[in-house]
N, C-alpha and C positions, 0 to 999 in steps of 0.2 A: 621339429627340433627347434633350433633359433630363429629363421625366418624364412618365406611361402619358397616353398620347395617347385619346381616345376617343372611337368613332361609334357613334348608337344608330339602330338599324333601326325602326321600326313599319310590320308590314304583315300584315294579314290571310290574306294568300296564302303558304302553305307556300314553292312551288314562285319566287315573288317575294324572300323572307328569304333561300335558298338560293344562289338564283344572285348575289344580293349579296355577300352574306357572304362566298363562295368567290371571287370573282372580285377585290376588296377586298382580302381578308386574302390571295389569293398575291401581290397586286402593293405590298403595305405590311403584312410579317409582324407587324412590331414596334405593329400600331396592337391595341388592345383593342377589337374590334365587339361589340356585345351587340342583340342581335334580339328584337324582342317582338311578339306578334300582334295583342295588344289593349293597349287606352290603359289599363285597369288596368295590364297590366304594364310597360308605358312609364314610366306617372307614378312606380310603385312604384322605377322604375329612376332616373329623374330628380328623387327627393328625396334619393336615394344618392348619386351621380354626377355630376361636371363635364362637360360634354362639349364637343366643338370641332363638332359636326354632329349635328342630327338630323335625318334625312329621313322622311316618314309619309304615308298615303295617308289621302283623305277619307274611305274607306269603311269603318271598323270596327262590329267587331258588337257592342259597347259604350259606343258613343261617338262623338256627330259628330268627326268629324276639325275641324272647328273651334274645337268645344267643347277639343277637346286641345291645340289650339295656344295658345288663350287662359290654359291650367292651364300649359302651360310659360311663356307670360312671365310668369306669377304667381311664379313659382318662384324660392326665392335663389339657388341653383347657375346658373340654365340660364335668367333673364330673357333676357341678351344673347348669347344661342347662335345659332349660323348656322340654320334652318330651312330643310328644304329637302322641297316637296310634290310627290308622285310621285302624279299621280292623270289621269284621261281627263276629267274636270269638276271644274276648279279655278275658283272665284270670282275673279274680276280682285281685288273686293275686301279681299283680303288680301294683296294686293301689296304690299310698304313696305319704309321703310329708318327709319324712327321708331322707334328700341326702346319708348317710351311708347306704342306703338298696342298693344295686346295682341294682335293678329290681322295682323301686319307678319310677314312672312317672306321668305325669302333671295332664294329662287329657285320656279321655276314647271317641271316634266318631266314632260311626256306621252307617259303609260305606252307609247301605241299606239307610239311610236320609239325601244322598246326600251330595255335594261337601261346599254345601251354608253354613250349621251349622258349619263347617272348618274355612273356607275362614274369617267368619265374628268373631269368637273368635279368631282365629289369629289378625286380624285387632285390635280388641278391646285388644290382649295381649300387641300387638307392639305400640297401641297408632296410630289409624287411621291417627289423626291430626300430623304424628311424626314430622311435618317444624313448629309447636306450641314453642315457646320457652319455656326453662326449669324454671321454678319459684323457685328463692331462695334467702335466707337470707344470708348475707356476715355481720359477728359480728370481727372487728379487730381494733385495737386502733392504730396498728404500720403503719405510714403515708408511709413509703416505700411499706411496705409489701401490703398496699392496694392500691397502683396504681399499682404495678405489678399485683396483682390477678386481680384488677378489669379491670384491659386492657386484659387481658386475656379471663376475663366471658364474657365483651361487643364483642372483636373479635370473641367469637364462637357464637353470637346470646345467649346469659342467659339472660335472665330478671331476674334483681337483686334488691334488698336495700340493702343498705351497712351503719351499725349502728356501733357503739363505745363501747356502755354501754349494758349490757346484759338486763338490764330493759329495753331498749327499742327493742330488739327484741322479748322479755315476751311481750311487748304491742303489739307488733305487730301478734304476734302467737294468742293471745287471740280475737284482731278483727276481724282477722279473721275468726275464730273457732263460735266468734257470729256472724256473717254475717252470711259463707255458711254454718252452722253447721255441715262443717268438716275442716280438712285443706287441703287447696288448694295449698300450698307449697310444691313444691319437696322436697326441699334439704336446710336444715342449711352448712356453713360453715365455723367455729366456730375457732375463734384463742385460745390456753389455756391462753392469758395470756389479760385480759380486763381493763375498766379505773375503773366500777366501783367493789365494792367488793364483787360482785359475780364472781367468775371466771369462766372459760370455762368448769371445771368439776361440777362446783355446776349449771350453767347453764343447761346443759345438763340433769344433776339430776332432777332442775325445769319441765322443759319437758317431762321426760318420768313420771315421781310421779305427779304432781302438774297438767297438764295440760292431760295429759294421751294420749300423742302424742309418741306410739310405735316404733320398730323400722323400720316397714315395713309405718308404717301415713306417719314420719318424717324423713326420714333417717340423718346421722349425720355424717360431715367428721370435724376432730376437724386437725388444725393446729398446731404441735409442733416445738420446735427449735431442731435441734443435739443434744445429751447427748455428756458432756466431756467424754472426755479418760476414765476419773473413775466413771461416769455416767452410766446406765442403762435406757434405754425407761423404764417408766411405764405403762407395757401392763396392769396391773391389776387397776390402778387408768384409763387407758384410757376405756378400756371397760367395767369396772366394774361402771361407769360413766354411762354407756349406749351408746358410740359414735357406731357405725358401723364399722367407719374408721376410719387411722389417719394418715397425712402424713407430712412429716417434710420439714421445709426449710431452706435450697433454695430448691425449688423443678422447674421440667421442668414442661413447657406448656404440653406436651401430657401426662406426669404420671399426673397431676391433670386433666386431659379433662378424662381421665379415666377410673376414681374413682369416677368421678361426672356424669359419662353415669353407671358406676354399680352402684350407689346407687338408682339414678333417674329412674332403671330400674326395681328396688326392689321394689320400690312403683307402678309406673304403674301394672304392670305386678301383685303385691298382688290388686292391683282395679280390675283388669280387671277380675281373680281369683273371686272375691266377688261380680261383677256387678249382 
């Protein structure tokens, strides 16, 4: 999709890393897997690396598998990374969706049922189709500001509409909510300042209240300008709005590619979670 996607293997068993790895890397060429046997070389990997998944079994020959799940959410990269434990004796107790529990993990796969039930919620976490372009809304009135984003969206592959008036991204949220009776959109991305008088905060507002599009349905990266010298960001009007995100401009090509691969990962990844 936009940039090296990556899943990290831990597993003590040659003959376990193997048939992941291969079976994995032929059905998502383009993903970067990196396989390690032991929580030495794991942790070594995830002080390096961002990753979208790790999967690890309880049993390493350096390391309770617990002790290593508690060193990853210790970790800056890879606090809020999906966990996913592949073992025949998994403790309930590290079941969660708390990113603040250090021992909260995704999912629960027991080995004895095979490599297959792995292989294929990974697939469905990552988004099998992941060369599928990203679907999103582009709401901006400022003519500069949206040739720059919009040349940006079209060079990384985003299939986009790009609207002015926040009424007509409301029209558009709602066709399609009646078509597929969900939404099918990734990603808003939402300038705060619009032509009509709904602005980018009371937009947003529409969306999560009005239309009942969450933050995990619809994720939200709202565009703001610089505060003056004597200015303050409004964290509290931005996310108390509902956005997700927010990023100011001028901003660079890769801090917006992103923030629009973490958003757009927030919703796959909550589908695949609910499939």
């Amino acid at each position: 999709m936009l940039n090296k996607r990556r899943l990290l293997l831990v597993d003590y068993s040659d003959s376990a890393r193997t048939i992941l790895f291969k079976e994995i890397s032929r059905q998502m060429p383009d993903l970067e897997i990196i396989a390690c046997a032991t929580a030495r070389e794991a942790l070594s990997s995830i002080k390096r690396f961002e990753f979208e998944i790790i999967t690890t079994s309880l049993s390493l020959p350096d390391m309770d598998g617990y002790k290593l799940i508690e060193e990853i959410r210790k970790s800056v990269k890879n606090r809020d990374t999906a966990i996913f434990v592949v073992s025949g004796d998994a403790d309930t107790r590290i079941m969660g969706s708390n990113p603040d529990d250090t021992n909260a993990v995704t999912a629960y796969f027991n080995k004895s049922e095979g490599h297959k039930p792995l292989v294929n919620f990974i697939l469905n976490f990552l988004g099998k189709n992941s060369q599928a372009p990203v679907k999103a809304i582009y709401a901006d009135k400022s003519a500069t500001s949206t040739a720059i984003t919009s040349a940006i969206l079209s060079k990384n592959g985003i299939d986009f509409i790009h609207v002015r008036e926040s009424s007509e991204a409301l029209d558009f949220l709602r066709d399609d909510l009646a078509k597929n009776n969900s939404c099918t959109i990734d990603l808003l991305i939402c300038d705060l300042m619009l032509t009509s008088q709904i602005n980018g905060f009371e937009l947003i507002q529409t969306i999560r209240n009005e239309l009942g599009l969450d933050y995990l349905t619809l994720p939200v990266l709202l565009m703001t300008i610089e505060p003056a010298d004597d200015e303050h960001t409004d964290f509290t009007g931005i996310f108390g709005a509902g956005a997700n995100d927010f990023i100011t401009k001028p901003f660079n090509e890769e801090d917006l590619l992103n923030r629009i691969i973490t958003l757009v990962n927030i919703k796959r990844q909550n589908e695949a979670l609910n499939a």
